[in-house]
N, C-alpha and C positions, 0 to 999 in steps of 0.2 A: 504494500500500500504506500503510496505518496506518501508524504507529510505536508505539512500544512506550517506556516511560520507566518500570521498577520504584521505586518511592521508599520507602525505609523505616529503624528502626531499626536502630542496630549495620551488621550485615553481610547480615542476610537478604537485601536485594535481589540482593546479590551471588551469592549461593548459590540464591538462585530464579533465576536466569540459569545457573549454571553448572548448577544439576540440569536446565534446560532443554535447554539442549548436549548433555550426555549422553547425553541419552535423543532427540533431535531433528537433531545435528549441529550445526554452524553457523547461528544467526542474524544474518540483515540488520534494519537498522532499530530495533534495539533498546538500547537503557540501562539500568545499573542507576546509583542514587544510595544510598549508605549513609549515614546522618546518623549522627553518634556523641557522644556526650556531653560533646565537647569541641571540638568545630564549632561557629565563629560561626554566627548566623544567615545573617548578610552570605556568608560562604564557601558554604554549603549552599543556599541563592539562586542564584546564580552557576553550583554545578555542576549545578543544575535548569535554568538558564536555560541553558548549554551543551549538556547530555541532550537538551533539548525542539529546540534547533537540529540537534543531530545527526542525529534520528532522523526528522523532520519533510522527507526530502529531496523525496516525489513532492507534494507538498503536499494528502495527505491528511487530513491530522489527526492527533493523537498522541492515543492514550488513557493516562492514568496510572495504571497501577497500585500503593498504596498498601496498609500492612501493619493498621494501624488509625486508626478514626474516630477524629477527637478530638486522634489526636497529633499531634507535631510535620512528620511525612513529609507530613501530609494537611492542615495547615494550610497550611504554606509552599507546598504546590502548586495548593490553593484560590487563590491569589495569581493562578496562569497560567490560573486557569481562564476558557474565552471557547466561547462558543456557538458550537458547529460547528465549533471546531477543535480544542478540546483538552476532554477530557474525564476526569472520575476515578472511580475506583471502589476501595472500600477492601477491607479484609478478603482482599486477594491470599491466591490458594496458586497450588498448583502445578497442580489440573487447570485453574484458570483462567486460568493465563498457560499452556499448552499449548493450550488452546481458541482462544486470544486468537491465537498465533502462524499458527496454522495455519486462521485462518478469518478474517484482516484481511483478506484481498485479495477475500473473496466479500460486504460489508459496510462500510456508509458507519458511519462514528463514533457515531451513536444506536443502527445497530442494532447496531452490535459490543459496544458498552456495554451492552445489552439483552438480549442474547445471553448474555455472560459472569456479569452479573449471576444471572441463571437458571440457567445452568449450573454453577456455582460453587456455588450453594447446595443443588441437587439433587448435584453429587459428593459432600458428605458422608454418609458411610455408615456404619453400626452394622455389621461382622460379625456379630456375635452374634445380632442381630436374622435376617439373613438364614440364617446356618448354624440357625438353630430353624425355621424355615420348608421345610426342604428336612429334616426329620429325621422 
């Protein structure tokens, strides 16, 4: 199975984990990392380099998921990044890391990265759009 590593600003990784729970129950194999504005670099290395050990048990590969491009969650995890084992993808939400959970085990780390990417982008949705289509 994949692993799972969320890395992001403040606390969302943590709250993308726990809305996951919720709605999912318990997951295996998974991390959040919250970077906060008052974290060394050197300390937020370390609990990325600890996440990616945790979750990495079937030696699958981990994919990282990231809150945005450019910041600090997705720079410092460009760091771990290695062809065919670790992989990232930024711009997390929630139907992506719910796609992500529930479809690492049918999927090697390019396609789950391929996968999510696509799916992730097509979950966003206009209500509006769609309730004038059905009127």
């Amino acid at each position: 199975m994949i692993g799972i590593v969320l890395v992001s600003h403040a606390g969302i990784a943590d709250e993308l984990l726990h809305a996951a729970e919720l709605i999912l129950g318990p997951v295996r194999s998974i991390a959040a990392v919250s970077i906060s504005r008052d974290m060394s670099i050197d300390v937020a290395k370390e609990k990325l380099q600890q996440a990616l050990k945790a979750v990495n048990n079937n030696q699958d590969g981990v994919i990282i998921l990231t809150d945005l491009f450019g910041g600090t969650p997705t720079n410092l995890s460009a760091e771990f990044l290695q062809d065919g084992d670790i992989e990232i993808l930024t711009g997390v939400n929630l139907p992506m890391l719910l796609k992500g959970i529930s479809s690492r085990e049918d999927h090697d780390l390019n396609g789950l990265a391929t996968l999510l990417k696509d799916y992730a982008q097509n979950a966003i949705m206009r209500p509006s759009e769609l309730l004038r289509s059905v009127r």
